[in-house]
C-alpha positions in Angstrom: -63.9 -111.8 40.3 -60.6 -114.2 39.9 -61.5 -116.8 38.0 -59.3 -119.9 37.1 -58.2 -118.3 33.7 -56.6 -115.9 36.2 -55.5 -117.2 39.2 -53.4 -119.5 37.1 -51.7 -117.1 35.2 -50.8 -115.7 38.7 -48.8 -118.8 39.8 -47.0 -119.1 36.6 -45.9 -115.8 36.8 -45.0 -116.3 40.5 -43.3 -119.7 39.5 -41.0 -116.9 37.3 -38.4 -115.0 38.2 -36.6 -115.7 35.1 -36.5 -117.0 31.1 -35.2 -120.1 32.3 -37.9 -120.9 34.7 -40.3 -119.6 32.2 -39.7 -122.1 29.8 -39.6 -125.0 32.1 -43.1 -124.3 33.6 -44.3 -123.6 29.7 -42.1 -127.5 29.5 -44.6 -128.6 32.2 -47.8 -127.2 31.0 -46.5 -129.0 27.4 -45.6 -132.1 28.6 -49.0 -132.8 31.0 -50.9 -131.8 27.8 -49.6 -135.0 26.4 -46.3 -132.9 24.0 -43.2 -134.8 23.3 -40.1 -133.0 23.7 -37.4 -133.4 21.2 -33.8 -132.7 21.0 -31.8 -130.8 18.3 -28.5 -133.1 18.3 -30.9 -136.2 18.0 -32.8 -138.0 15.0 -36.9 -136.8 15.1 -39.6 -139.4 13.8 -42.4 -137.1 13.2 -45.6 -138.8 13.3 -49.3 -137.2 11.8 -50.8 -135.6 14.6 -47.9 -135.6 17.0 -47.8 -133.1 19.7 -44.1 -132.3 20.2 -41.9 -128.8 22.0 -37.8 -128.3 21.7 -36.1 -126.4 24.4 -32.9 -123.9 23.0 -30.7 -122.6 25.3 -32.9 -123.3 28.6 -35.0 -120.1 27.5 -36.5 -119.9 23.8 -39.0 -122.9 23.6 -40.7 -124.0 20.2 -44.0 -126.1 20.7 -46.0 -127.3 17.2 -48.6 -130.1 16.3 -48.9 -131.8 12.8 -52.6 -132.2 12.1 -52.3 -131.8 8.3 -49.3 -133.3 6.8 -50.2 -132.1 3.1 -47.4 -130.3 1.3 -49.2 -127.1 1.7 -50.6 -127.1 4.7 -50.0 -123.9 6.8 -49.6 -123.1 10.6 -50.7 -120.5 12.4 -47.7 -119.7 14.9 -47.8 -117.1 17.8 -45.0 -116.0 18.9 -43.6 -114.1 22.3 -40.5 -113.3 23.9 -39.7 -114.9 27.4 -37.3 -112.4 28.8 -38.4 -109.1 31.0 -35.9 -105.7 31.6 -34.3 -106.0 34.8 -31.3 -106.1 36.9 -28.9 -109.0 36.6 -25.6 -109.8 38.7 -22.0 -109.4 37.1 -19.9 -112.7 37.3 -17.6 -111.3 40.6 -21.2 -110.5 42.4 -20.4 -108.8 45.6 -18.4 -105.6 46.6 -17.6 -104.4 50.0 -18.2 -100.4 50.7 -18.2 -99.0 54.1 -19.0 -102.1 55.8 -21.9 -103.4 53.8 -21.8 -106.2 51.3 -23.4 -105.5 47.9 -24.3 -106.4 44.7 -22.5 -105.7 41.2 -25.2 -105.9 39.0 -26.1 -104.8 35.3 -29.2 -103.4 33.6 -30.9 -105.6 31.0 -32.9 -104.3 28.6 -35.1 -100.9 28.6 -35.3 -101.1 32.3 -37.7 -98.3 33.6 -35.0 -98.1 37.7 -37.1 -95.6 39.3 -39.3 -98.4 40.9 -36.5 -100.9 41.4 -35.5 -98.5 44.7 -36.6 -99.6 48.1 -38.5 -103.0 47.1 -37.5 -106.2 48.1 -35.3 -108.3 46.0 -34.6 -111.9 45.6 -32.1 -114.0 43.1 -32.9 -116.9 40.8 -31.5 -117.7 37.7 -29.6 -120.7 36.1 -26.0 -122.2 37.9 -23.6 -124.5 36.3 -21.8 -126.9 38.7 -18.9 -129.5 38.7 -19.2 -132.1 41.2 -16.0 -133.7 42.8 -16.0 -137.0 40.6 -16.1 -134.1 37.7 -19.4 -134.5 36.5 -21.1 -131.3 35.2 -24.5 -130.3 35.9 -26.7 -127.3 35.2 -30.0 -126.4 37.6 -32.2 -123.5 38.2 -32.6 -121.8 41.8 -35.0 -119.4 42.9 -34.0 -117.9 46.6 -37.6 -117.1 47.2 -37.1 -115.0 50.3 -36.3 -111.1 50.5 -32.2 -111.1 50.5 -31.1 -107.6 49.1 -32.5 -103.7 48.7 -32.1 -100.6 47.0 -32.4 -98.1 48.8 -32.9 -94.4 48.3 -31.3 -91.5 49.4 -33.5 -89.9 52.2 -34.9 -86.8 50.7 -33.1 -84.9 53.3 -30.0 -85.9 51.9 -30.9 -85.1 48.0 -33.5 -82.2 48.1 -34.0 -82.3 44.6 -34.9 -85.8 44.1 -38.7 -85.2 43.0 -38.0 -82.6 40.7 -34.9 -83.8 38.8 -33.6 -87.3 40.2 -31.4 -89.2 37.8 -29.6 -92.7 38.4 -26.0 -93.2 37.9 -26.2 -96.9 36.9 -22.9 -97.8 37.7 -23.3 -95.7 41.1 -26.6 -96.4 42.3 -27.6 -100.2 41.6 -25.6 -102.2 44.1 -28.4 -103.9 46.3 -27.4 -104.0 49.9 -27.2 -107.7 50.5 -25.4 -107.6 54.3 -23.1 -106.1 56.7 -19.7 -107.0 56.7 -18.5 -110.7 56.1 -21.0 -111.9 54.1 -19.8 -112.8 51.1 -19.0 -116.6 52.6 -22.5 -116.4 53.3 -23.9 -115.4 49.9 -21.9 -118.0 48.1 -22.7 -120.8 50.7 -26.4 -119.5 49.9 -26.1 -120.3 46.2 -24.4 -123.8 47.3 -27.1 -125.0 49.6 -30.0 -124.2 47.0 -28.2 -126.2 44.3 -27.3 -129.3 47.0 -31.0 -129.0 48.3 -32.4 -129.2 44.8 -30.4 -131.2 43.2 -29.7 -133.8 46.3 -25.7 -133.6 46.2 -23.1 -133.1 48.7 -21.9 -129.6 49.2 -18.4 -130.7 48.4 -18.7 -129.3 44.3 -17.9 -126.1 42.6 -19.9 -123.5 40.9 -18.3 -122.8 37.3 -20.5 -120.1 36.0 -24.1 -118.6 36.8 -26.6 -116.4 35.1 -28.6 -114.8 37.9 -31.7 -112.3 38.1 -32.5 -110.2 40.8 -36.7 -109.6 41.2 -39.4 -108.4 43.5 -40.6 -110.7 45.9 -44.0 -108.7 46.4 -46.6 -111.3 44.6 -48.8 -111.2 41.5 -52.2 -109.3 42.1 -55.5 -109.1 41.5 -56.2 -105.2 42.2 -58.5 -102.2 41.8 -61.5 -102.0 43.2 -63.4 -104.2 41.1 -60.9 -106.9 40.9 -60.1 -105.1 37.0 -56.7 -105.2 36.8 -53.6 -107.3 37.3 -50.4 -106.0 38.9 -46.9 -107.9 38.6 -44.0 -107.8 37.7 -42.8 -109.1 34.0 -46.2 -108.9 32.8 -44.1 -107.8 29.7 -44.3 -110.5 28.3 -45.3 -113.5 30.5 -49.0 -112.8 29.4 -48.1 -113.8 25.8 -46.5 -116.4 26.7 -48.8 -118.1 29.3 -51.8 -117.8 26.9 -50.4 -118.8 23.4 -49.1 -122.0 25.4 -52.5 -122.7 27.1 -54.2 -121.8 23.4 -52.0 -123.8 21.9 -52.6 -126.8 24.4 -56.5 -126.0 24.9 -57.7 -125.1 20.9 -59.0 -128.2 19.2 -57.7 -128.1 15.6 -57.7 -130.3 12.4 -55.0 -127.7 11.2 -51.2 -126.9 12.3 -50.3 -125.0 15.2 -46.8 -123.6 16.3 -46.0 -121.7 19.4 -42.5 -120.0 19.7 -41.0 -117.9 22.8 -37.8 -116.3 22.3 -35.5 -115.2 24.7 -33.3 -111.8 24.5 -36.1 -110.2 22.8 -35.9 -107.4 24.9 -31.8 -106.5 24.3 -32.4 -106.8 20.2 -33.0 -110.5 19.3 -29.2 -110.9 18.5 -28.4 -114.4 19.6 -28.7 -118.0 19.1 -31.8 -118.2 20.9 -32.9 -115.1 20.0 -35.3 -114.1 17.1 -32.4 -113.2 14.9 -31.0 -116.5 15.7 -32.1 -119.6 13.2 -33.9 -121.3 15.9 -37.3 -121.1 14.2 -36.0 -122.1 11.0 -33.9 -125.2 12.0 -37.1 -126.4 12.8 -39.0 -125.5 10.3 -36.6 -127.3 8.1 -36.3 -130.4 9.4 -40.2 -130.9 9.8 -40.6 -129.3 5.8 -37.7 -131.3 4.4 -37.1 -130.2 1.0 -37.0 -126.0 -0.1 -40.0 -126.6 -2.0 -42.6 -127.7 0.9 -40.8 -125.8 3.2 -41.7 -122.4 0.6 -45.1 -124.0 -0.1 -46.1 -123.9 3.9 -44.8 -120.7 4.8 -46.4 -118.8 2.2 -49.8 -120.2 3.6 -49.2 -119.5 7.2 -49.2 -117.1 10.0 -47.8 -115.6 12.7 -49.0 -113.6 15.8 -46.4 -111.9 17.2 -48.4 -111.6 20.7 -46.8 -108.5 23.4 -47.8 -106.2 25.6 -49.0 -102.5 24.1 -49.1 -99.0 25.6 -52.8 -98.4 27.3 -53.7 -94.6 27.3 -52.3 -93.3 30.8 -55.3 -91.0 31.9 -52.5 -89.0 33.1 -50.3 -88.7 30.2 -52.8 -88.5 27.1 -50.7 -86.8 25.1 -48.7 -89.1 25.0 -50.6 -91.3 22.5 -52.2 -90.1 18.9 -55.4 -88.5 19.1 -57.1 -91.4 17.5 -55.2 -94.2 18.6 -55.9 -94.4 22.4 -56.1 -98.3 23.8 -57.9 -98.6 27.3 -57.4 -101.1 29.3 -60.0 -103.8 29.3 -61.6 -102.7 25.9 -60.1 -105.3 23.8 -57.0 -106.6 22.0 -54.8 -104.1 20.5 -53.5 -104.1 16.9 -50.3 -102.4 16.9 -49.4 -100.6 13.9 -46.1 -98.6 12.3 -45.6 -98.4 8.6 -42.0 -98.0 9.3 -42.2 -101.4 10.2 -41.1 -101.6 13.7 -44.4 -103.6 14.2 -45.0 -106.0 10.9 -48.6 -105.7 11.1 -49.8 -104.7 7.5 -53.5 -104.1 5.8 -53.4 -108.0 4.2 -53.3 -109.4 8.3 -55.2 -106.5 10.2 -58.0 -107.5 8.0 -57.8 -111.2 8.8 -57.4 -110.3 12.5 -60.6 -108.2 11.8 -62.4 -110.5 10.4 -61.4 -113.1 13.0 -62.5 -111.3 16.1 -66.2 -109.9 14.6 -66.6 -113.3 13.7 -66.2 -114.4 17.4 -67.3 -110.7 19.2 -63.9 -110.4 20.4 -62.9 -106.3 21.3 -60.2 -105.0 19.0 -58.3 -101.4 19.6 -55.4 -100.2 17.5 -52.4 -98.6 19.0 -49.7 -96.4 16.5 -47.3 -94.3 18.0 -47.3 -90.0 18.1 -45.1 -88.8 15.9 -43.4 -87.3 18.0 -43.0 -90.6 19.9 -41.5 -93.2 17.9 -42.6 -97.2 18.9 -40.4 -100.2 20.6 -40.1 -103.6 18.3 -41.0 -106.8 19.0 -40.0 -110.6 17.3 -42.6 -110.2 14.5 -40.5 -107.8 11.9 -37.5 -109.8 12.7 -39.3 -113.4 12.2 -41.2 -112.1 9.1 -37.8 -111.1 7.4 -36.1 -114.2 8.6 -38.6 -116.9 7.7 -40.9 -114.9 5.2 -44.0 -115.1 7.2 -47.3 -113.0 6.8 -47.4 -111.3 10.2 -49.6 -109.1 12.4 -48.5 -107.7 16.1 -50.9 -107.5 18.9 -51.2 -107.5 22.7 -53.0 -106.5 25.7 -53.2 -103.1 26.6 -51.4 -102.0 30.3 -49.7 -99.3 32.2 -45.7 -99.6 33.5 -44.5 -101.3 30.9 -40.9 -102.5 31.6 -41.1 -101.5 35.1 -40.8 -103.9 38.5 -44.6 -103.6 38.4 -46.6 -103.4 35.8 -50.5 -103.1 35.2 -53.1 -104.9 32.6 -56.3 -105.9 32.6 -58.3 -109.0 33.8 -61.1 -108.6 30.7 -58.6 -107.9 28.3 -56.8 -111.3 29.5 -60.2 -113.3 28.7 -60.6 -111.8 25.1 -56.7 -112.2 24.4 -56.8 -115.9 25.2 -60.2 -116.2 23.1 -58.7 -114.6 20.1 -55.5 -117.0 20.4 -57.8 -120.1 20.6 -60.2 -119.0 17.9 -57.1 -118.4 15.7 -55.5 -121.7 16.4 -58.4 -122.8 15.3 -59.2 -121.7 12.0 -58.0 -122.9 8.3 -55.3 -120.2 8.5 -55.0 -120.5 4.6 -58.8 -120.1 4.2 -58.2 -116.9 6.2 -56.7 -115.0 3.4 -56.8 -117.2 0.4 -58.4 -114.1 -1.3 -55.3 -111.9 -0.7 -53.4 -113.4 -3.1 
């Protein structure tokens, strides 16, 4: 049965299509839980107990409260990544071939294009405008309705297309947006959303854009039993609804910090990224000297929270024998000891401990050897801040397709362990791991 833990998450995801709409509805939830938001170029007056969120970039958000203000008083931080793989549109967006107007796009990220072909696709993203009195403004659009496809080559035209069918990406990702003479009315599409939403005159010009293509079929509850949820950019949008509504919902007398990056998913390398020092500007200007700011991270903890790979009952060989996560079993630990996950013995055990205490399901997930793992934020935010770190996620199907698969039980103990975390004395946690 949906219940409310669910059905929101399926709006939010909905509400989407991209990282910058992502963090502004994470910027909503924040700011109706009573969170201030602060502003890097301006002065902070940090209060005990305040509730405040910066925004980097218009996609990497970092959320915290200050319940304990003594000089070595840890956080426990989770941390996700707000981007998904998919296609995005070059800067000259449209082409002309044979009488039908079509996209220019580019693949972002581990993109699994197989099921990109024959859905239908929208565009939202983030455009930067300059009206005619030379004022500059920046807004998010979301087309909503179906506007472009991909379609396949009829199998009478490519005979070999179930047994060996590979994608040219330069070749074979240009939606079909229109027949001919529509490029006027692609850019006077773009126009209209920004003078709609932003309540201007269509008399200003578009200086640069950053725009997403996505499926417009709708977030699902599915299976027979109402067991498992179907969207896309599940990957990671479930870490970063729930740490946000643990964050807001946990009732702590110890600090909590919630950080989504962007470009997680093309390596982290960016100013908003993981690699970037957004995380650590913070950190210093909240721990003001190198002496508190050592004393609090080496008595906190971070949960790097994304998805992990559920045994396909098609593909089992695919995972090690002993290391087989089913969905709606229970959190899974991901391990590798060649550190592509940071999870190590010190924070499994505290994760361990953690969910017996509360009956919470826990699985572990490390890779065949034959198989090596993805990453994720937590090896690069343990090396760049020093953090004690563990990795963990729900278990699903798809991952870093248009539609991906996870499961509705799994979502209830994932948020439980994220609350039940945010509320314990992290240092108390492994004060006896030296």
């Amino acid at each position: 049965m949906k219940t409310k833990l669910v059905s929101d998450f399926l709006v939010f995801l909905r509400n989407s299509p991209t990282p910058y709409h992502v963090a502004q509805n994470l910027r909503t939830m924040l700011k109706k839980a009573g969170y201030e938001e602060l502003f890097e170029r301006e002065k902070w007056s940090l209060k005990k107990n305040g509730k405040y969120f910066i925004i980097r970039g218009g996609s990497s958000l970092l959320a915290f409260e200050l319940n304990n203000i003594k000089e070595n008083a840890g956080f426990l931080a989770i941390g996700a990544h707000t981007d998904s793989p998919c296609l995005k549109l070059k800067p000259n967006p449209t082409k002309e071939k044979f009488g039908y107007l079509q996209l220019n796009t580019e693949v972002y990220g581990g993109v699994l294009l197989n099921p990109w072909f024959d859905r239908d696709l929208s565009i939202a993203g983030k455009v930067i405008y300059k009206t005619k009195s030379n004022q500059i403004g920046t807004t998010l659009i979301d087309c909503k309705k179906p506007l472009a496809i991909l379609s396949s080559l009829a199998i009478h035209l490519d005979r070999e297309a179930n047994k060996k069918r590979s994608i040219d990406k330069q070749k074979m990702l240009s939606p079909i947006l229109s027949l001919p003479c529509g490029e006027k009315d692609f850019k006077d599409l773009i126009v209209s959303k920004i003078a709609n939403k932003e309540k201007i005159e269509k008399n200003f010009s578009v200086l640069s854009s950053d725009l997403f293509l996505y499926d417009t079929q709708p977030p699902a509850v599915t299976g027979l039993n109402d067991d498992f949820i179907s969207s896309a950019r599940l990957d990671n949008l479930v870490s970063c609804y729930y740490a946000c509504r643990a964050l807001i919902d946990s009732k702590s007398e110890y600090n909590k910090l919630l950080i989504c990056n962007d470009h997680e998913e093309v390596g982290n390398q960016s100013y908003i990224g993981a690699k970037g020092n957004f995380f650590k500007d913070v950190l210093g200007r909240v721990y003001k000297t190198p002496e508190i700011y050592s004393r609090v991270v080496a008595s906190s903890l971070l949960v790097s929270a994304d998805n992990a790979h559920g045994l396909h009952p098609n593909f089992p060989e695919r995972h090690d024998e002993n290391h087989r996560p089913i969905i709606n079993s229970g959190v899974v630990v991901k391990i590798n000891n060649n550190q592509a996950y940071a999870s190590n013995a010190d924070t499994c055990s505290i994760i361990e401990n953690l969910a017996e205490k509360h009956k919470i399901p826990v699985q572990y997930f490390i890779s065949n050897n034959e198989m090596p793992c993805g990453s994720t934020i937590g090896p690069i935010t343990a090396t760049q801040i020093g953090l004690r770190t563990i990795d963990l996620g729900v278990p699903s199907f798809a991952m870093h397709s248009i539609r991906e698969l996870c499961g509705v039980k799994d979502i209830s103990s994932f948020y439980k362990l994220l609350v039940k975390a945010y509320q314990e004395d992290v240092k108390g946690l492994y004060s006896s791991l030296g």
